[in-house]
C-alpha positions as CSV (number, residue, x, y, z in Angstrom):
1,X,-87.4,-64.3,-150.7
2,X,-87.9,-66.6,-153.6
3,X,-86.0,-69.9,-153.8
4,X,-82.6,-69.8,-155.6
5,X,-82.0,-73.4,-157.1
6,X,-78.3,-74.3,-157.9
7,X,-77.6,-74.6,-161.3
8,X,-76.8,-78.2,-162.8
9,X,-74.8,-78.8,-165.5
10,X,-76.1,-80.2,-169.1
11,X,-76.1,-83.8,-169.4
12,X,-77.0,-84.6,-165.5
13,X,-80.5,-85.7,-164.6
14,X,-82.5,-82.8,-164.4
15,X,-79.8,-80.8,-166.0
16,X,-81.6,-77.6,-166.7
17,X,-84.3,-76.2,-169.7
18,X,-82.9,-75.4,-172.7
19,X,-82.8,-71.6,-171.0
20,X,-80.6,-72.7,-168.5
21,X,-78.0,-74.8,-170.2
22,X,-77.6,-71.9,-172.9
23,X,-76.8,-69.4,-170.0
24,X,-74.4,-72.2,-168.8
25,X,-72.7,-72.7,-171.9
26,X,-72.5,-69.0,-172.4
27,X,-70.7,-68.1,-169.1
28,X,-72.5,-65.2,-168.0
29,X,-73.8,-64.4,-164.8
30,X,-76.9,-65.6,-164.1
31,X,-79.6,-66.5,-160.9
32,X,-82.4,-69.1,-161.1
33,X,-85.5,-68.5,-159.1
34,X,-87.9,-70.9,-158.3
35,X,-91.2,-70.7,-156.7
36,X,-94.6,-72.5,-157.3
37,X,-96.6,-71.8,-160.2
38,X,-100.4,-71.8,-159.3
39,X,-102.2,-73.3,-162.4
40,X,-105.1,-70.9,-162.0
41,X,-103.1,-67.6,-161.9
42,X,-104.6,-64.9,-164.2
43,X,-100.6,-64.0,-165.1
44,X,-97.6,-65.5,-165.5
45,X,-95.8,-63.0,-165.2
46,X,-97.0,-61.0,-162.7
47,X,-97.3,-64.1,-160.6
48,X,-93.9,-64.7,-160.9
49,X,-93.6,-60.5,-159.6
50,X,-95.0,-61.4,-156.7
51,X,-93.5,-64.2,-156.3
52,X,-90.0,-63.2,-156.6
53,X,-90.8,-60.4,-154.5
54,X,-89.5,-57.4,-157.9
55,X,-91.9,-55.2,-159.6
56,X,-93.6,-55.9,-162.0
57,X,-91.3,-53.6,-164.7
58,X,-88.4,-55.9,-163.7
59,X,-90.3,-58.9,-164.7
60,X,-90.4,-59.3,-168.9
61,X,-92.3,-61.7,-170.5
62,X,-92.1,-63.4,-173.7
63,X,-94.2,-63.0,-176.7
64,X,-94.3,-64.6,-180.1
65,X,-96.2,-62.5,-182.9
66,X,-95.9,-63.0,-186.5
67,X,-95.1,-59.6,-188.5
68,X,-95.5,-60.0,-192.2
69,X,-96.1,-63.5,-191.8
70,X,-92.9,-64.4,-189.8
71,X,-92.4,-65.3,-186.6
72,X,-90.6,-62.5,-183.9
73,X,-89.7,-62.8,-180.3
74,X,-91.1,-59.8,-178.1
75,X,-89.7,-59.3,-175.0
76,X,-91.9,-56.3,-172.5
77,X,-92.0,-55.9,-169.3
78,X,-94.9,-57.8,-167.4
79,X,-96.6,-54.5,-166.3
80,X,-97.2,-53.3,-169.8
81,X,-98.8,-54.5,-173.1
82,X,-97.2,-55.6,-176.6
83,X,-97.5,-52.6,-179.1
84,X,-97.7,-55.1,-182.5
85,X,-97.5,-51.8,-184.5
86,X,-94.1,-51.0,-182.9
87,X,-92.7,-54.4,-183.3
88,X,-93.4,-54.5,-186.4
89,X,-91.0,-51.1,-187.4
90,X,-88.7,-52.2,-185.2
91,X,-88.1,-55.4,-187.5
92,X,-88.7,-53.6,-190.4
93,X,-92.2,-55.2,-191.4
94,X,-95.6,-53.3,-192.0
95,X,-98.1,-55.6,-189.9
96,X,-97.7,-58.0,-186.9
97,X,-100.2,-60.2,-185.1
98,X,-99.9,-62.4,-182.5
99,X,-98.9,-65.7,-183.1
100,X,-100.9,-68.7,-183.1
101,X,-99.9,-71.0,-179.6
102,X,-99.7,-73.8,-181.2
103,X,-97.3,-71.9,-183.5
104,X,-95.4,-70.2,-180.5
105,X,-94.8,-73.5,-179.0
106,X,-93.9,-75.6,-182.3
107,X,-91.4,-73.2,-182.8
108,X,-89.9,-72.4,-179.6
109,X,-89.8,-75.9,-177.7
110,X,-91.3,-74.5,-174.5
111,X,-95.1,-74.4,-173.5
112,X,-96.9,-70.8,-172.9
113,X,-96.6,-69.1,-169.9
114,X,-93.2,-70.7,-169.7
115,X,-91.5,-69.5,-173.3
116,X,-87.9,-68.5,-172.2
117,X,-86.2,-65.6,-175.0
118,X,-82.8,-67.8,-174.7
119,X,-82.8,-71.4,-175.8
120,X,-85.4,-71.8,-178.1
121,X,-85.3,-74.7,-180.7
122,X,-84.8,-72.2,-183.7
123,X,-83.5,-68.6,-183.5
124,X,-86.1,-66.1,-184.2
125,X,-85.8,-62.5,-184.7
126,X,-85.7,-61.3,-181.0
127,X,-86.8,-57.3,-180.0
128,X,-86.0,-56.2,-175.7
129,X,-88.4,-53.2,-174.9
130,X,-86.0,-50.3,-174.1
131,X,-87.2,-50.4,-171.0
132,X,-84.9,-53.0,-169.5
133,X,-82.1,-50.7,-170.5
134,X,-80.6,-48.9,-167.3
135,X,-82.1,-51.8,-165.0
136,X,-79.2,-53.9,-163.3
137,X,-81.0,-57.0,-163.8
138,X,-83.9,-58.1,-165.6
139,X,-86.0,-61.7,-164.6
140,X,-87.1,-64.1,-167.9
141,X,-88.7,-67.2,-168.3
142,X,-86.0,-69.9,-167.8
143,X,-88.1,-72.2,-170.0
144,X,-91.1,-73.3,-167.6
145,X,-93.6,-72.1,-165.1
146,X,-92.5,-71.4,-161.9
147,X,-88.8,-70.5,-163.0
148,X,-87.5,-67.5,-163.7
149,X,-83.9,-66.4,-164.8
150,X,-81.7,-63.2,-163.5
151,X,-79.4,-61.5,-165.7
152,X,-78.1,-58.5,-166.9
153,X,-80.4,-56.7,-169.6
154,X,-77.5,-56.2,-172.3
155,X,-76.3,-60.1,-171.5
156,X,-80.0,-60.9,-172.6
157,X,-79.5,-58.9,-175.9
158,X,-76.4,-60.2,-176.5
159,X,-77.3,-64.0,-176.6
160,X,-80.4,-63.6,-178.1
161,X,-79.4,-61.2,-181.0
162,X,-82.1,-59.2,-179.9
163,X,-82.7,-55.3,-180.8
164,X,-83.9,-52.9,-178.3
165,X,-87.0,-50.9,-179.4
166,X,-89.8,-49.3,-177.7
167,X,-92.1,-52.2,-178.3
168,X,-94.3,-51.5,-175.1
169,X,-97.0,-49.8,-174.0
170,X,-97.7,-49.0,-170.2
């Protein structure tokens, strides 16, 4: 079983990524997992699967893609691939890409492989696959490598504004 770390409050050393205070603040029910991140892993996500000990569909990672030149927060489960073309009807755009890392990273305050959906420096149109729907929990970035967040799938939508969609592809 992975590591549960307590949560610390905002303002204490250490207090928490930007991730972690926001779920705080926000007062829903939440779980940090820890574990060590392995530098060379081919995935971030579906090392933190494995290390969590969840499947990989319970797992969603973050992606930043630009669609008609503006940056949009994807959020798909680890075991499956972005479909740009479907985020970009879901937002109402004609053409997405994926965003430059630099980009991604500028704009959300947190480094790849470690971009959390909650928290980020400035709110970004935000889609949730449709497949976290009907899951009791989901697992997130909580802002770095190696830690993951537990919550509820419509507590994610909810604080990030996010529509749901059928952004992935299996």
């Amino acid at each position: 079983m992975p590591k549960k770390t307590k949560q610390k409050k905002a303002g204490q050393p250490g207090g928490g990524t930007p991730a972690t205070v926001a779920l705080t603040a926000s007062g829903v029910p939440f779980t940090v997992h820890a574990y060590a991140h392995d530098p060379a892993a081919a995935s971030y996500g579906e090392e933190a699967a494995e290390a969590l000990g969840v499947a990989p569909e319970q797992v969603f990672k973050t992606l930043l893609a630009e669609v008609d030149g503006a940056l949009t927060v994807a959020v798909v489960p680890v075991s499956g691939s972005l479909d740009l073309k479907a985020l970009a009807t879901a937002v109402g755009g004609k053409r997405a890409a994926m965003a430059d890392p630099a980009a991604a990273e500028r704009s959300t305050g947190y480094v790849l492989g470690g971009i959390s959906p909650l928290g980020q420096r400035k709110r970004l149109p935000t889609v949730v696959d449709t497949s976290a729907q009907g899951r009791a929990t989901v697992c997130v970035s909580a802002g770095r490598r190696g830690l993951e967040v537990e919550l509820a799938p419509e507590d994610l939508v909810a604080l990030t504004g996010a529509r749901v969609a059928p952004i992935a592809r299996s």
